[in-house]
N, C-alpha and C positions, 0 to 999 in steps of 0.2 A: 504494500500500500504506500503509496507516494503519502509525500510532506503533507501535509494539511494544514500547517501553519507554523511560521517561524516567527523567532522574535531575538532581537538583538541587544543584552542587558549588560551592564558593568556587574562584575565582583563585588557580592555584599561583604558588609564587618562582622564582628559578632553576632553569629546566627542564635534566636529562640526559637527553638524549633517546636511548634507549637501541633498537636497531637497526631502523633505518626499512628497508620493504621497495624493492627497486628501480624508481627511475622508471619508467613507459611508454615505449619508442621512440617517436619521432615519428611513426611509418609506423601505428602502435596505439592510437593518442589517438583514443576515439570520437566522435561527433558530440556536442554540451554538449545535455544536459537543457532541456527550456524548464519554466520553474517558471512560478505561476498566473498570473493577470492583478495591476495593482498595484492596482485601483479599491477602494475597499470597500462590501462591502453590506450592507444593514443587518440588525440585532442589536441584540437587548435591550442595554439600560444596565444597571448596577447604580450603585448607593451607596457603592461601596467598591472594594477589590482583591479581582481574581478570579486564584487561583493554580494552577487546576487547570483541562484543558479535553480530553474527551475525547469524541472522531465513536463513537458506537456505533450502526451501520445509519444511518437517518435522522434518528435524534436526538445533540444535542450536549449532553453531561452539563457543569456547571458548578461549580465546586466554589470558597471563598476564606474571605471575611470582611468580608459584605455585609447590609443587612437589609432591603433594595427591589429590586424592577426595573421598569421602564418599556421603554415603546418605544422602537425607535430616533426620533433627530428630537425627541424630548419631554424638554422641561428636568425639574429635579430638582422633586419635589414637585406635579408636573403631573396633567394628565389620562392615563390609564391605569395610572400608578403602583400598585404593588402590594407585598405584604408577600412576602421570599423570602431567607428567612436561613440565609444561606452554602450552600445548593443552592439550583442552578434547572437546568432542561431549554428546550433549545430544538429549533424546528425546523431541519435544516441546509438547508434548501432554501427554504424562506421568509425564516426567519429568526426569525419567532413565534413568541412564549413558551408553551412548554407549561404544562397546571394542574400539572404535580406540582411540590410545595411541601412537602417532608418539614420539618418543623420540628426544627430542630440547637440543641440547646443544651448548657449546660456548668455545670456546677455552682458556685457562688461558694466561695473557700477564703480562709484566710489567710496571707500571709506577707510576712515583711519584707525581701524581696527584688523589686523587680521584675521581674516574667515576661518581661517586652519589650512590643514594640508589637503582637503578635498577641492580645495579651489585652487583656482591657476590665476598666478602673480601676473599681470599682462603690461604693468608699469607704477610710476610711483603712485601709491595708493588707489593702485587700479586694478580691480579684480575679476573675474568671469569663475561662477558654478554653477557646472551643468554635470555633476554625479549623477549617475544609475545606483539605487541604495534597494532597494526593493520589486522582484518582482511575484506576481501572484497569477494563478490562472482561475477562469470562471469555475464552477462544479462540474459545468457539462464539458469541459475543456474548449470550446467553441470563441474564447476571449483571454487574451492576455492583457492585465493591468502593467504599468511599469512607475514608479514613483522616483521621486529622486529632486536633485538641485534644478533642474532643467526648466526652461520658459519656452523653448521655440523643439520642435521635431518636423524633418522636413519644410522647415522655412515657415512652420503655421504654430499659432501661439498654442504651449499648451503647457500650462502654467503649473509643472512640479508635479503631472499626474496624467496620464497619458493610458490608452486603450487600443489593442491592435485584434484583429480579427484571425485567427489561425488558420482559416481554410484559406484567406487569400493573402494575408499576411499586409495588410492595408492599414494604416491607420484609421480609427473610427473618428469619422466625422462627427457625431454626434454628442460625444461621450468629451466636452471641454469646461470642466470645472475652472477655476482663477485659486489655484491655494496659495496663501501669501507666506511663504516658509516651506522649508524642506519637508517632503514625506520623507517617512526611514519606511514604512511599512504597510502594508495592505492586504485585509483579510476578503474575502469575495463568498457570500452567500448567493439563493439562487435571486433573489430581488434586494441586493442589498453589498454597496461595495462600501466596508470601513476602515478607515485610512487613520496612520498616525504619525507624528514627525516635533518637529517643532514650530508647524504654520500657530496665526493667531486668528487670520481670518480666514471666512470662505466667500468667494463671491462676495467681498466686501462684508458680510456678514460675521461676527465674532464667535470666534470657537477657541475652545482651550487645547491646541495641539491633539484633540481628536475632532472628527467629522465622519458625518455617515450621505452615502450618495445614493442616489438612483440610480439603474442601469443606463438612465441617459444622463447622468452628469444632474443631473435636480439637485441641488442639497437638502439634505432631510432635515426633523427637528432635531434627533436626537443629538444632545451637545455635552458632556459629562467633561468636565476639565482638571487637567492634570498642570504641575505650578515647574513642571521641569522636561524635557526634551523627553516623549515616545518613542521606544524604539520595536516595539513590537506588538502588534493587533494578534487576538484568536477568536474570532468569529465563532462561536458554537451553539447553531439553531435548537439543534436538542434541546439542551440546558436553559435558554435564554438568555446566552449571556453573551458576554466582551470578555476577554481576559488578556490585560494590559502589559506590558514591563517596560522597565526604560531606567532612567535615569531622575526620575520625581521622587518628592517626600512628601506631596497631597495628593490626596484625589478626590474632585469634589468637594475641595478644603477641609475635610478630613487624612489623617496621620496617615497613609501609606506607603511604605518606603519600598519602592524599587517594582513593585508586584500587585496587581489587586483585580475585581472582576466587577462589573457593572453591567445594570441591565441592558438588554438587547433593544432594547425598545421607548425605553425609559430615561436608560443612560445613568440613572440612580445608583448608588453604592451598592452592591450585594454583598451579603456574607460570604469572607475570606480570611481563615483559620491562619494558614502559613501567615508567617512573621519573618521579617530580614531586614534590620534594627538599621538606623541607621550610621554611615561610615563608610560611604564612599561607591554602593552599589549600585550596580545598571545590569537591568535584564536583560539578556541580548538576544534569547530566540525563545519561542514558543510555540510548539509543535502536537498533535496530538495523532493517535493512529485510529478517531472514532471508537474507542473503547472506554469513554467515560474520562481519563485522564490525560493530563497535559502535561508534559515535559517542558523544564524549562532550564536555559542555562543563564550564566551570569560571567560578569568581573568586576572585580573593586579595586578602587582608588586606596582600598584601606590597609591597615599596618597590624591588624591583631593577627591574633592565630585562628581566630575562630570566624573565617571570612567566606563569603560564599561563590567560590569561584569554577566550580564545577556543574554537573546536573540533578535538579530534584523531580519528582512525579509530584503533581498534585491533583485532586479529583477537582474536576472541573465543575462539575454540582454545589459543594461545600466547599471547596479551598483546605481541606485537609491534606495535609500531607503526608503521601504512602513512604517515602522514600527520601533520603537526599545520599549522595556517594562520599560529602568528602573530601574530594577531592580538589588540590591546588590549581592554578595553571587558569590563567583567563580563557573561557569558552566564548566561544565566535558566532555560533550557527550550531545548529544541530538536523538531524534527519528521521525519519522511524518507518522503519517495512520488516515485516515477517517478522513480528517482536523484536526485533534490534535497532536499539538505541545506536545513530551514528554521532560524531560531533566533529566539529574541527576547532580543534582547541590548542593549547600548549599545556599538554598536562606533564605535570612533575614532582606531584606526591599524593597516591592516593590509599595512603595507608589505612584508614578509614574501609576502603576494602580489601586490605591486603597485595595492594599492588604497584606499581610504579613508584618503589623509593626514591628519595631525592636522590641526584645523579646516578640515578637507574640506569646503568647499560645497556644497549650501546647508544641511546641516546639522551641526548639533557633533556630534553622533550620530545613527548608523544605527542605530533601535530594533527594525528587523527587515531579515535578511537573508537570502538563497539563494546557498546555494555546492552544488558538483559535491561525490558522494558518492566520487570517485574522483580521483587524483593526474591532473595532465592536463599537468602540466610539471613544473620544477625551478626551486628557487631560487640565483636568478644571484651576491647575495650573500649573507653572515652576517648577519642582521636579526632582535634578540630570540633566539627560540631556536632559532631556522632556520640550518640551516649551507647553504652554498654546494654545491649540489648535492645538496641533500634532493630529495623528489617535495613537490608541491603541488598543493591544490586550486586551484579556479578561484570568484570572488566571481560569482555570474549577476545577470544584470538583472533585480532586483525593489527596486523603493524605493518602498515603499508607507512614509509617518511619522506617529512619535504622537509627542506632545509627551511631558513625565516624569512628569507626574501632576500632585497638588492639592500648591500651594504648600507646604501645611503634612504633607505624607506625609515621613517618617523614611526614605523609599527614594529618591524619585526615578527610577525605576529604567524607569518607563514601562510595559513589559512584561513580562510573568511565567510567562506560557504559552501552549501553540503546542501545536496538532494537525492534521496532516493525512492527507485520505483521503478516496477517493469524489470523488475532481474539486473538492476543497476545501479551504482551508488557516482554520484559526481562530483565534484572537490573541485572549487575555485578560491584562489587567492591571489598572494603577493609570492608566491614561493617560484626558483629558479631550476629547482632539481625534484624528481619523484624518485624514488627508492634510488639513489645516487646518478639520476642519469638527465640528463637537462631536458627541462621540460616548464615553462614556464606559466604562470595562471591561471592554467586547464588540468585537470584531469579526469580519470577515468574508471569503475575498478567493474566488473560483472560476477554473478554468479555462478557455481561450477552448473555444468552446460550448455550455458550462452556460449553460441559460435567465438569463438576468439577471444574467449577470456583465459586469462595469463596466472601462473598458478608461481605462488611467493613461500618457495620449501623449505627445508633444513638450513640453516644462513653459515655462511663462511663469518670468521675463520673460524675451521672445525681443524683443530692440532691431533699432530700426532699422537697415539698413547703411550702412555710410558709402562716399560716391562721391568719390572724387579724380580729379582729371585724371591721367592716365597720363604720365610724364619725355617719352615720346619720342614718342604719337601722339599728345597730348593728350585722345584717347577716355576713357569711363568706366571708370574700375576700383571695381568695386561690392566692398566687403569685408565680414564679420561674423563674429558670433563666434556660434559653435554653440550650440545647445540641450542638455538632455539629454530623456531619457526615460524614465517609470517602469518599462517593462518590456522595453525592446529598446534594444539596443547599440549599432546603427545606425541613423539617419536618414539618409533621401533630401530632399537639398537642391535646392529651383529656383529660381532667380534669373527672376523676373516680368519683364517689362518691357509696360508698362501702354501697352495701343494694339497690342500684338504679342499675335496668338492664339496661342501657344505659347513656353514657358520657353526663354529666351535660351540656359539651361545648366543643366546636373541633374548633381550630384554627389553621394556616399553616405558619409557619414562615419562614425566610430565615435566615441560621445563616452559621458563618465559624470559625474556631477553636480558632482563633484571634479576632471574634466579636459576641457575644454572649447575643442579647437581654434580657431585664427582661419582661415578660408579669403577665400580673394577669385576673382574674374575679370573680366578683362578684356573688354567688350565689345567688338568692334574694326568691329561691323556698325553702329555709332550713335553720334553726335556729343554726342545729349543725352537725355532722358527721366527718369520716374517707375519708379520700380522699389521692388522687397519682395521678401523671402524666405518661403516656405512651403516648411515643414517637413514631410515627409511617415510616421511608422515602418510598419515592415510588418506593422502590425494597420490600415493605412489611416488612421491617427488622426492630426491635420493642424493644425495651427496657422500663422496669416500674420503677418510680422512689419510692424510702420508702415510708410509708404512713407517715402523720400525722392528727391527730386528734382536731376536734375543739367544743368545748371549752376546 
């Protein structure tokens, strides 16, 4: 099941995690999700950071702050390169740049404030933004929204919020709101498009950085105001409600920091249980798989230990919260299909579930992860904002890595957004490299048997074993140390012994790239020989380690 809705929030402070629902029995823990393969396949590059990415049918809409794209494999300036400023389409099954190329631009203004880095300096205190920050598709897939800095598409005004037609790929005529301020985000019911950013008006009319539209651009009544920059809408008809994040500490002029849900209709406070205190936090995505709860992530400005910078579940009905991981590392975006929670984040300590210690090997950060959309245990201790006997997700095996981006980027941040759906998972950002191989602000990952999905096995460097004489037989005791693997948990270990047509011994371990057992055995049938280890995961994907020789 594709996105359903994202939202882009800072890192809270000290989390009160206000009442989590009760753990799974042991006897109720279902079997874990398998999330995609970890290879990556190829995908346009861009120029720049790509901050929006959304599967609509066959096509992958691309939204940022870019002004080329090229093939995958092709340096910057190269052959195929082409003109594609801050939209571009691809295909999700090849990976091949579609022609549409809607030209986005932004009007130049003055002021003696700098905008940030989303805008482009064009002279002394002269600025132009025309960002891509958000895109969203209708329910029936039949309409693309695209929100962002922008005032003009195609040479025709369209004022930070824009609508394109997917079977002809046209801009809609019809469909030309005036927002005075940035959209970040846009959730799309079947009569009903809700937009949130930092605008203040609509069609001249005053709203608090949310607005609700007509399918033709009408503005509705509902008007509910937040005192700090939206960064992400969740539309959910079920329920009746809105569910907000960003960067506020009111809503409605009532206390709520970072997170909160309001009627659908009403625009009125609803009851919202979760708490995330204030201290520096912005929610940054808000996603749900139509099962009653939403996923949300975050990052914080803030300095405690107890800061909410990873992902929580909360029921979208009540605002109780089932879950939170944990886990450090400002989250970006997030995605959710076949129960697997995606994100793009910089995770780097998620001890809280037992995983990614600080400077976890072999990376400082995991810039993309998969975790279980559901509690699958408890935590054993107090760790951040987890108490001893919370429910917890589980971290799944996917380590597919991008490097943070271009030296000179104000982020670092790597990746910025994440779509999945249709047997596929999509990654854009600011990053230069994908599993070490240059590949700039596109990627790509599929499920095992999608045509041409790319399978991420046993990882080098896998060292030779070392053989000592055994205390008491003098026999060989071959020892080493484990591998990991990009997208399974387990490796089947065989211990070679070269001259012998079959593995001396097979053993199956569990390893992760940050925890990495020693095993040994003892030969007791051989005096001496050559011997290797090969690695086997249960995708068949195999790597053999050096030999060495004993005595």
């Amino acid at each position: 099941m594709s996105r359903v809705r994202r939202l882009v929030a800072a890192c809270a402070a000290a989390l009160v995690v206000l009442p989590l629902a009760t753990a799974l029995p042991a006897a109720a823990v279902p079997a874990l999700p398998t999330p995609v393969t970890a290879g990556a396949m190829p995908a346009p590059q861009t120029d720049g950071i790509v901050l929006a990415v959304a599967i609509v049918g066959d096509t992958v809409y691309v939204g940022g702050k870019f002004s080329t794209a090229r093939p995958a494999g092709a340096a910057p300036g190269g052959p195929g390169e082409v003109a594609r400023h801050n939209l571009l389409a691809f295909d999700l099954h090849t990976g091949e740049l579609l022609p549409w190329a809607p030209q986005v631009s932004g009007s130049t203004f003055t002021s003696g404030t700098d905008p940030g880095p989303y805008c482009k300096n064009t002279g002394p205190a002269q600025y132009v933004c025309d960002t891509v920050f958000g895109i969203e598709a209708a329910p029936d897939g039949g309409t693309v929204y695209v929100g962002g800095d922008f005032d003009k598409i195609e040479g025709r005004w369209r004022s930070r919020i824009a609508a394109f037609d997917t079977a002809t790929r046209e801009l809609d005529q019809d469909f030309r709101p005036t927002m005075h301020g940035r959209v970040r985000d846009i959730s799309v019911t079947a009569d009903t498009v809700y937009a949130g950013g930092g605008f203040r008006k609509v069609n001249g009319v005053d709203r608090g950085r949310l607005a609700a539209l007509g399918l033709d651009g009408t503005l509705l009544p509902w008007a509910p105001s937040a005192d700090r920059e939206v960064y992400a809408v969740l539309a959910a008809p079920q329920q009746g409600r809105v569910l907000i994040g960003g960067a506020f500490d009111h809503v409605n002029g009532v206390r709520r920091d970072s997170m909160m849900a309001v009627d659908a209709s009403s625009g009125a406070n609803v009851p919202w249980q979760a708490r995330v205190p204030h201290g520096g936090e912005v929610v940054t995505d808000i996603v749900t798989d139509g099962s009653g709860t939403a996923y949300l992530s975050a990052y914080s400005w803030g300095t405690t230990n107890a800061r909410f910078e990873g992902r929580a579940a909360i029921g979208i009905a009540d605002g109780v919260a089932r879950w939170w991981d944990g886990c450090y590392g400002d989250t970006q975006a997030l995605a959710v299909s076949e129960g697997v929670l995606y994100s793009a984040t910089h995770a780097h300590d998620c001890s809280a579930i037992d995983a990614i210690p600080e400077n976890g090997s072999p990376f400082r950060y995991f810039r993309l992860t998969a975790g279980t959309t559901e509690a699958v245990g408890t935590a054993t201790e107090d760790v951040n904002h987890v108490r001893r006997g919370d429910p917890i997700p589980e971290l799944l095996p996917w380590f597919p890595h991008t490097d943070g981006g271009p030296a000179d980027s104000p982020w670092r941040n790597g990746t910025w957004a994440i779509d999945a759906g249709n047997g596929y998972v999509v990654v854009g950002g600011e990053f230069t490299e994908v599993n070490g191989v240059a590949q700039q602000g596109l990627t790509r990952f599929a499920a095992r048997g999608v045509p041409g999905a790319v399978h991420k096995g046993p990882q080098v460097p896998f060292r030779a074993p070392e053989i000592t004489a055994d205390p008491a037989t003098g026999k060989p005791r071959i020892s080493w140390t484990t591998t990991w693997d990009g997208q399974n948990s387990e490796i089947r270990y065989e211990v070679v012994r070269i001259g012998t047509s079959e593995p001396v011994h097979t053993v199956t371990q569990r390893s992760r790239p940050w925890d990495l057992p020693r095993l040994s055995y003892l030969d007791s049938a051989h005096d001496s020989g050559t011997y290797y280890i090969r690695a086997i995961d249960a995708d068949g994907e195999r790597i053999g380690s050096p030999q060495t020789t004993f005595p």
